[in-house]
C-alpha positions as CSV (number, residue, x, y, z in Angstrom):
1,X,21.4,-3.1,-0.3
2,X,24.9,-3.5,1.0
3,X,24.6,-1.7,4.5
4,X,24.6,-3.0,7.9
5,X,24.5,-2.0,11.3
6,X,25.7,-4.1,14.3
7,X,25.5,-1.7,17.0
8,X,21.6,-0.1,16.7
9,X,23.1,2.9,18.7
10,X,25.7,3.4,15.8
11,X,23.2,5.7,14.7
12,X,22.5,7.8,17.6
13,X,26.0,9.1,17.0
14,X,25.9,9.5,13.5
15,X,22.3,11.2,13.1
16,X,21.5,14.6,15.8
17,X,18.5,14.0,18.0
18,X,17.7,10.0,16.9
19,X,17.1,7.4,19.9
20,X,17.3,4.3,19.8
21,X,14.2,2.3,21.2
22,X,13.8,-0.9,20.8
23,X,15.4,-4.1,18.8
24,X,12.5,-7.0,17.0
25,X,13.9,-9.6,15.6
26,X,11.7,-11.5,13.4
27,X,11.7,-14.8,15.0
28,X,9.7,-12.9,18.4
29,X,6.7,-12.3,15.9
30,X,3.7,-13.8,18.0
31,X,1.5,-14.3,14.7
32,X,4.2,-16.5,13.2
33,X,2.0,-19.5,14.6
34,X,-1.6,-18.5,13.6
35,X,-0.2,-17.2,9.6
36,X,2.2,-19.9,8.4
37,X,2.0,-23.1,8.3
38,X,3.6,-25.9,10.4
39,X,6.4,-26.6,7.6
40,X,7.4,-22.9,7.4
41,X,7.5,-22.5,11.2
42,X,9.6,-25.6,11.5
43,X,11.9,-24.2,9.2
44,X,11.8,-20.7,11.2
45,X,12.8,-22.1,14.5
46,X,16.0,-23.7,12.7
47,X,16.6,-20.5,10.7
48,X,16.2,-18.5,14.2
49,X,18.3,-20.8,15.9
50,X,21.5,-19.6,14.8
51,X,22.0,-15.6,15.8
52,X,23.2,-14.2,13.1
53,X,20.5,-15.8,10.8
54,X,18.2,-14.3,13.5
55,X,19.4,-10.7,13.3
56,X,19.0,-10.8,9.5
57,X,15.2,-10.1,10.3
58,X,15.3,-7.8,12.7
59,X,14.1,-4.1,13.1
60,X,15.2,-1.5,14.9
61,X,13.2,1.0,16.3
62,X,14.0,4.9,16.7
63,X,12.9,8.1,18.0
64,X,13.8,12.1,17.3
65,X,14.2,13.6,20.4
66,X,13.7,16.8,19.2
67,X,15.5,19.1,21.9
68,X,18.6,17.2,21.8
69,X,18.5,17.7,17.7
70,X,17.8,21.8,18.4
71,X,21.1,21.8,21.1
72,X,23.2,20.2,18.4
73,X,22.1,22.0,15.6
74,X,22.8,25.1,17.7
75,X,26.0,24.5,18.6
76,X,27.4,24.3,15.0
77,X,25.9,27.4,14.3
């Protein structure tokens, strides 16, 4: 897939209604320590080390507000 997004509220411009939440990168996951082993987490900590290794794993999350989406859709009637 060759699509990116920097700026997670990019998308609250491009797409009526969405919200952005939340960011989770992958190297905040809690369970990393009880489901891989010690090798695998050594290698994690150096991988997450450097930020833009560390935003390769990250996820965004989003929300419709719903009456925002109905004012916009509205207006372009």
């Amino acid at each position: 897939m060759n699509w990116a997004i920097d700026d997670p509220h990019e998308l609250e411009t491009a797409v009526a209604g969405l919200v952005f939440d939340s960011e989770w990168l992958s190297g905040d996951v809690p369970d990393i320590e009880q489901y891989y082993p010690w090798m695998s987490r050594q290698l994690f900590r150096i991988i997450f080390a450097v930020t833009p290794l560390r935003r390769l794993g990250r996820r965004l999350r989003y929300h419709f507000d719903h009456a925002a989406s109905q004012r916009t859709t509205s207006r372009h009637r």
